[in-house]
N, C-alpha and C positions, 0 to 999 in steps of 0.2 A: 378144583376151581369153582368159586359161586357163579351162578348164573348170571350176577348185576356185575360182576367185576369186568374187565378186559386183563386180556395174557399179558402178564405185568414184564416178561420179555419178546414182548412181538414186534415194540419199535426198536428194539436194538438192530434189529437188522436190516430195518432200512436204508442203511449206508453202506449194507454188506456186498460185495462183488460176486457173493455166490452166488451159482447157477438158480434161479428162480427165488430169488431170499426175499422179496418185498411178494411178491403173492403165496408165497409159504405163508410168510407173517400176519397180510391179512386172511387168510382165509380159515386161522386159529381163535381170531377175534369173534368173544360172544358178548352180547347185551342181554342181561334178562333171557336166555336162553334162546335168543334170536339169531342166529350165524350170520350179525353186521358184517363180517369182512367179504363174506360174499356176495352180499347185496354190492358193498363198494366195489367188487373187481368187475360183477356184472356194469355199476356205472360207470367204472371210467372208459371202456369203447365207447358209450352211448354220447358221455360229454363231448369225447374227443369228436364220436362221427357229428355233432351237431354244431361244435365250437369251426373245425373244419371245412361244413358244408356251407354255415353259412359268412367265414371269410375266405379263404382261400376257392371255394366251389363257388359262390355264386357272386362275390364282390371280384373275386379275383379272374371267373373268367369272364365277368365284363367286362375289368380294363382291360384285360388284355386283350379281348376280342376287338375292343377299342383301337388298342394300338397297333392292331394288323391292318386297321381299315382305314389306320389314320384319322380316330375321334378321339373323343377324350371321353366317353363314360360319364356315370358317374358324377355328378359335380357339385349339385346343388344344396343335397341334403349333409349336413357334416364336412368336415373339411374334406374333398378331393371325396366328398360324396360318400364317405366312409359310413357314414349311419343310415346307404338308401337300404340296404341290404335291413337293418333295424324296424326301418317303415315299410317295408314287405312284412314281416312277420306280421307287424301288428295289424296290417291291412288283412292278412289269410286269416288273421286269429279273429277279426269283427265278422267279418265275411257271413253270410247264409251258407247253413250245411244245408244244399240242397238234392232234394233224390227224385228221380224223376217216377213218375205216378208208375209207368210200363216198364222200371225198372224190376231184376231180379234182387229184390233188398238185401238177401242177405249175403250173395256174391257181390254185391255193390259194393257193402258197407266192408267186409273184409277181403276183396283185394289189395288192398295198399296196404290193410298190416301184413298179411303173408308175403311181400314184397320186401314191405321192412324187415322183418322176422327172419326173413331168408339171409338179409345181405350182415345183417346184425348178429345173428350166430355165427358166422362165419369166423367171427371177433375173437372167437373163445381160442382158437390154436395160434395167432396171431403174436410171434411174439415179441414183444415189445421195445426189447434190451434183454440182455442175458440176465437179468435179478426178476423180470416179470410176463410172465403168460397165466393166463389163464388156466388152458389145461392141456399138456404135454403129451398127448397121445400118440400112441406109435404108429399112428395112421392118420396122423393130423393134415397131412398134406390131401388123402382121397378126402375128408371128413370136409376139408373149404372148398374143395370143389365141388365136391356133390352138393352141400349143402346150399351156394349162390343157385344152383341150378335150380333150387326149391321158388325162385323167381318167376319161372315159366309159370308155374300155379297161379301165382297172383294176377299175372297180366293178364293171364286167360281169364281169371276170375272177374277183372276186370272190365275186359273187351265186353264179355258174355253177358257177365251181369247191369252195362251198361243202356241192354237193350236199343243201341245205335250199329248202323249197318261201318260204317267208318270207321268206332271205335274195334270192331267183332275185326273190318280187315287189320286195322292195326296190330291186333293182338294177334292173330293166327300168325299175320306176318314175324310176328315177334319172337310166338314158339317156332315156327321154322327155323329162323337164324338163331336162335340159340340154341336147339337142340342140335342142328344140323354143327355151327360153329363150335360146338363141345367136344368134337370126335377130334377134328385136330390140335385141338389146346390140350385134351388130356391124352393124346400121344404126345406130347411136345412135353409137359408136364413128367412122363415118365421117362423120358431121357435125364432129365435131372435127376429123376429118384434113381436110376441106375448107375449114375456117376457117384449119389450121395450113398447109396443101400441099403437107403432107409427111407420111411415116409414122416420120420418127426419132422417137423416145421424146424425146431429149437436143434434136433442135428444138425440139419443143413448151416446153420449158421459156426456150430462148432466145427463142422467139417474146412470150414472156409476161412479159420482163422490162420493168424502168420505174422509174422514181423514184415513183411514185405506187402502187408496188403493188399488192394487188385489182383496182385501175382499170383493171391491165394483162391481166386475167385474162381467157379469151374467156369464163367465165361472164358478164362483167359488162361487155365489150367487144357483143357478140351477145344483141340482146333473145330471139334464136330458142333460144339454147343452154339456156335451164330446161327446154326439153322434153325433148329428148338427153338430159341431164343425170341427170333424175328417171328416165327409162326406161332407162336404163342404169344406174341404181342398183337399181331394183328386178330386173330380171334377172339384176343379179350375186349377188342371193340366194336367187332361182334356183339360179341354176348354181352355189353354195356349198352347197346345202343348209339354207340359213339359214330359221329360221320369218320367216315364215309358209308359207314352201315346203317344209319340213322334212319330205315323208310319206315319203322313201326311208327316214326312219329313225323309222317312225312307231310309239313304243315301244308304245301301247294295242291296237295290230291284228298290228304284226311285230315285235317282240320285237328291237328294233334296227336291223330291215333288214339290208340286204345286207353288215353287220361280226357278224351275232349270234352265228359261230364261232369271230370270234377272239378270241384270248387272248395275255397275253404283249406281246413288244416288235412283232409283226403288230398289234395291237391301236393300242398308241401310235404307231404307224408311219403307221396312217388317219388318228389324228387329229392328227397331225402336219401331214401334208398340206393338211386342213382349214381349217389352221389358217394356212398358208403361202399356199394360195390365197385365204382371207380378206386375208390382206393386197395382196395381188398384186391383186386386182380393188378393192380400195380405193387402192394405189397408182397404179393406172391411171386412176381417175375423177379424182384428184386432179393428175395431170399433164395429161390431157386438157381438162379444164374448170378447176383451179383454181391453174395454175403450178407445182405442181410441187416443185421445191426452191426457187422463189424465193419470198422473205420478201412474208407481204401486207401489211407496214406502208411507209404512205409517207412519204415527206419530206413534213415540215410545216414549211415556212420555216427556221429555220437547224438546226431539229429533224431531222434527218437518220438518221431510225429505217431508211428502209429502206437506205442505207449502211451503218448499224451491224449491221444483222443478214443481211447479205451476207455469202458465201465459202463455201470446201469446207466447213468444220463447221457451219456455219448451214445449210447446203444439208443437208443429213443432217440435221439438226434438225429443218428443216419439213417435208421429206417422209415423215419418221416418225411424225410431228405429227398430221399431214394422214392418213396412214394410219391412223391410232389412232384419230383420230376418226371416222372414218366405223366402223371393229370396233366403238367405244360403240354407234352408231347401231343396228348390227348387232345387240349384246347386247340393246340396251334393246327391238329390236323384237322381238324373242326373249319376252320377258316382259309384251308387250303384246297382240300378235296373235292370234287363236286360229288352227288350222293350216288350211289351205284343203282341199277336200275336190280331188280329179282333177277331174274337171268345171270345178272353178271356176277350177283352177290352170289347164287348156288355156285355157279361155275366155279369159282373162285376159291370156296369151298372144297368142294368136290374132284374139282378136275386139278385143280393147284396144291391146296395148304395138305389135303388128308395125305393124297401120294408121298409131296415132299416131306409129311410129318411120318410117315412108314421106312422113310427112307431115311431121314436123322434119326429112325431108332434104330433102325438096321446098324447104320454105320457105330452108332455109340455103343450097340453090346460088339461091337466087333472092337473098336476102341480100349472099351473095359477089359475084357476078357484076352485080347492078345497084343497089344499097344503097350498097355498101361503099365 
């Protein structure tokens, strides 16, 4: 093959249903001896995390923060206020990058990427639809969780280098709870990998296929998996920052927390992240416990629903789906919860989620091994 050509069969397989066949294809794709198709697989998280964050993340949980409080959001700018989200950008993108003289500059300046960087790799085992992942490792499941973990850096980076005594509590507060919230999400985490017996991401989803859909799901295969399940939900909002765990950015006492210097596209950059790891720990509950990209509707005698909502674009369908819904869950708990105080947060932690996560793994190697 020349260097300027493109694999003159690499878009045949864009339509194809086979296991990984749209990132096989591009990642064979060369320009001028430049490996273009991995440049594209690298961009499409990054569009999605952006196209994403800023409709459904930051339009979408205005209104809806709206309609729990009974406002309306949103209204002025574009129809139903659709374009304020637009004049944000453009506003953080005029904005002064500004750094404060007694700031540590260069933990300053790269906190928010290591933040982004963290929640952004994450993206690579993530899989998409059965025709598209990234990269299929047989340890892809420890690979996203360690890797969002790579967040605590940034915050810290950020707290530290923001040389503010309110950013520093925010941030130490921040590594607490996610370090500490990490021991029960990745026991809860591994009950699933010992239901699936494997740590592929892209496993887990073949493991959970079926003509009966849902039915196939180890939520609903494993009466043990609602404990997992629940404790690895609530520690992912933990380790998001999500209320009711929200005091890294506890505006009444720290004036933002560990972001309250910056400004500008540093600024959008955080909550970019935030917004990218919300999804990443909602995609991961959802392939762990509830399949994934495959469709929960089953065949109903010659009603053949989960046939029809099969393949690579249905696969991206319901895993988006599935992502989304749990960020609702996320928003609405946001406008429900009042914020936990430290104490309550450890407790909670510690004296609650680790024990009962010790104990849904006890129960599920007892499950596997002489149940099942």
């Amino acid at each position: 093959m020349s260097n300027g050509a493109l694999l003159p069969n690499s878009f045949s397989l864009v339509m194809s249903t086979s296991l990984n066949a749209w990132s096989d294809a591009l990642s064979e794709l060369h320009l001028f001896g430049i490996p273009l198709g991995l440049i594209v697989i690298a961009a499409i998280p990054l569009v999605f995390i952006a196209l994403y964050a800023l409709t459904y993340g930051v339009y979408g949980e205005r209104k809806i923060s709206a309609f729990m409080q009974d406002r309306l959001g949103p209204m002025e700018v574009g129809k139903w206020g659709i374009l304020q989200t637009l004049a944000d950008i453009l506003k953080l993108l005029q904005k002064e990058d500004i750094v404060n003289k007694s700031a540590d500059k260069f933990l300053f300046v790269i906190g928010p990427g290591v933040l982004f960087v963290g929640s952004f790799l994450a993206f690579a085992v993530l899989p998409f639809g059965p025709a598209f992942i990234g990269a299929d490792l047989n340890v892809g499941l420890f690979y996203a969780i360690g890797i969002v973990a790579l967040e605590v850096v940034g915050i810290l980076a950020a707290g530290w280098g923001s040389n503010n005594k309110w950013a520093l509590y925010g941030a130490i507060r921040s590594v607490a709870q996610i370090v500490s919230y990490e021991i029960p999400a990745a026991i809860a985490i591994l009950c699933g990998a010992m239901m699936a017996g494997t740590l592929s991401m892209q496993q887990f989803n073949l493991l959970q296929q079926g003509e009966y859909g849902f039915l196939h799901f180890f939520l609903f295969q494993n009466p043990i998996a609602w404990l997992p399940f629940i404790i690895y939900f609530i520690a992912s909002l933990a380790e998001t920052n999500r209320a009711p765990f929200d005091i890294p950015e506890a505006e009444s006492e720290l004036v933002a927390g560990y972001f309250t210097e910056y400004t500008g596209m540093k600024f959008a950059v955080i909550f970019l992240a935030e917004y990218a790891s919300m999804f990443m720990v909602s995609a991961i509950i959802s392939i762990v416990f509830l399949g994934g990209w495959n469709s929960p509707l089953p065949n109903i005698g010659s009603l053949l629903l989960n046939d029809w909502t099969t393949g690579p674009v249905w696969g991206a369908f319901w895993i988006v789906m599935k992502g989304f819904f749990f960020i609702f869950i996320q928003m609405w708990l946001r406008w429900t919860l009042p914020r936990l105080r430290v104490d309550q947060l450890m407790h909670l932690c510690w004296k609650v989620l680790t024990p009962f996560a010790f104990v849904a793994f006890v129960l599920t190697a007892v499950w596997e091994i002489y149940v099942k």
